[in-house]
C-alpha positions in Angstrom: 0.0 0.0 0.0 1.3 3.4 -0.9 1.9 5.9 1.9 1.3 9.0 -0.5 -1.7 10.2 -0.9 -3.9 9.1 -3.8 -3.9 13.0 -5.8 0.3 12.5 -5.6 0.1 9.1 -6.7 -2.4 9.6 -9.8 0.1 12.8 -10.6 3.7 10.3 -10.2 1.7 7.4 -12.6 0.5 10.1 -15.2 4.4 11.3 -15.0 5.6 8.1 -16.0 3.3 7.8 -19.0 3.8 10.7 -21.3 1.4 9.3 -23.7 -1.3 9.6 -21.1 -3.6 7.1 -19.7 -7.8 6.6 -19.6 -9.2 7.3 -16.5 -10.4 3.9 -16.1 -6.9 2.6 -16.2 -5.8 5.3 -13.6 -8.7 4.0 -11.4 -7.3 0.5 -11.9 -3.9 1.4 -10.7 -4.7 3.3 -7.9 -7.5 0.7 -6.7 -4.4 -2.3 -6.9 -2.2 0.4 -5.4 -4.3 0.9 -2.1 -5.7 -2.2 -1.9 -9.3 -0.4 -2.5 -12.4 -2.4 -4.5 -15.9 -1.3 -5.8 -17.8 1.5 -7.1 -17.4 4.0 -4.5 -13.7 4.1 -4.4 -13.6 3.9 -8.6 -15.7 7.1 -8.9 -13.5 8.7 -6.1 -10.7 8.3 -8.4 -12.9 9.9 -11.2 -13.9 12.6 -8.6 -10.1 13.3 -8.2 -9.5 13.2 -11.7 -11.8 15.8 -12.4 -10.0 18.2 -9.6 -6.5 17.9 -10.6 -8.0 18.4 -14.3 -10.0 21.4 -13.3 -7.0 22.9 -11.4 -5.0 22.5 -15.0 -2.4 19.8 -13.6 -3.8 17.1 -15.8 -4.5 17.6 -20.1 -7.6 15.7 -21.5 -6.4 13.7 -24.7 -9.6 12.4 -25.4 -12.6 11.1 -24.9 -14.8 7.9 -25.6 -18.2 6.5 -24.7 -18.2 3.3 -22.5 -19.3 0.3 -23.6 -20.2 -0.5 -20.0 -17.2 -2.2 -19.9 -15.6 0.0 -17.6 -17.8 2.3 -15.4 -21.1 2.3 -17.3 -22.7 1.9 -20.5 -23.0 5.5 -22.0 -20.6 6.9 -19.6 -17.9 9.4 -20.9 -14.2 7.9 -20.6 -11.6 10.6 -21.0 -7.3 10.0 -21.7 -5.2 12.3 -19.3 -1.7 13.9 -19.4 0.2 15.1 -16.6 -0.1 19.1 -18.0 3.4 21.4 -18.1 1.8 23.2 -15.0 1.6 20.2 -13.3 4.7 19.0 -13.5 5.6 22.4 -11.7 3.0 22.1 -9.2 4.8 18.5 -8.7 8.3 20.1 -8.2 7.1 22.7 -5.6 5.6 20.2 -3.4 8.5 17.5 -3.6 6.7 14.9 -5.7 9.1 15.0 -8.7 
C-alpha cells in the first residue's frame, strides 16, 4: 500500500506515461495500489481526476463513450496527461 496520498500518486503514474492514460486505467492502478475495491472508491478516483484536471495539472487527450465495460454503458471515458503546470506544481511540493 502506498503511503502517498492518492492525488500525488495519480500525478507520479501520469508522469511516467507521457502518452497519457484513460481514466479507467488510472482508477485501476490506484484501486491495486491501495488495496481499495468497488464503485465507491472507482468514482473517487474519477472525482479526483476531475480536480487535478480542473485545477490544470492534468490535459484531456480524449474522450470515448463506455461500452459498460468500464464504469457504465453510455458513460464518458476521458485520456489524461500530466499538463506542463503540473509538473511544476509536482516540483514545488516534492513529488518530482
Amino acid at each position: 500500500m502506498s503511503k502517498l496520498h492518492m492525488k500525488g500518486y495519480i500525478l507520479q503514474t501520469l508522469r511516467q506515461r507521457q502518452e497519457g492514460l484513460w481514466d479507467h486505467q488510472i482508477a485501476e492502478q490506484v484501486l491495486k495500489e491501495y488495496g481499495l475495491h468497488g464503485d465507491y472508491w472507482r468514482g473517487n478516483v474519477r472525482l479526483t481526476l476531475t480536480d487535478l484536471y480542473a485545477g490544470g495539472l492534468l490535459e484531456e487527450l480524449d474522450q470515448a463513450l463506455d461500452d459498460g465495460s468500464h464504469f457504465g454503458n453510455g458513460k464518458v471515458l476521458f485520456k489524461f496527461r500530466l499538463s506542463p503546470f503540473g509538473l511544476e506544481r509536482m516540483r514545488g511540493a516534492g513529488l518530482a
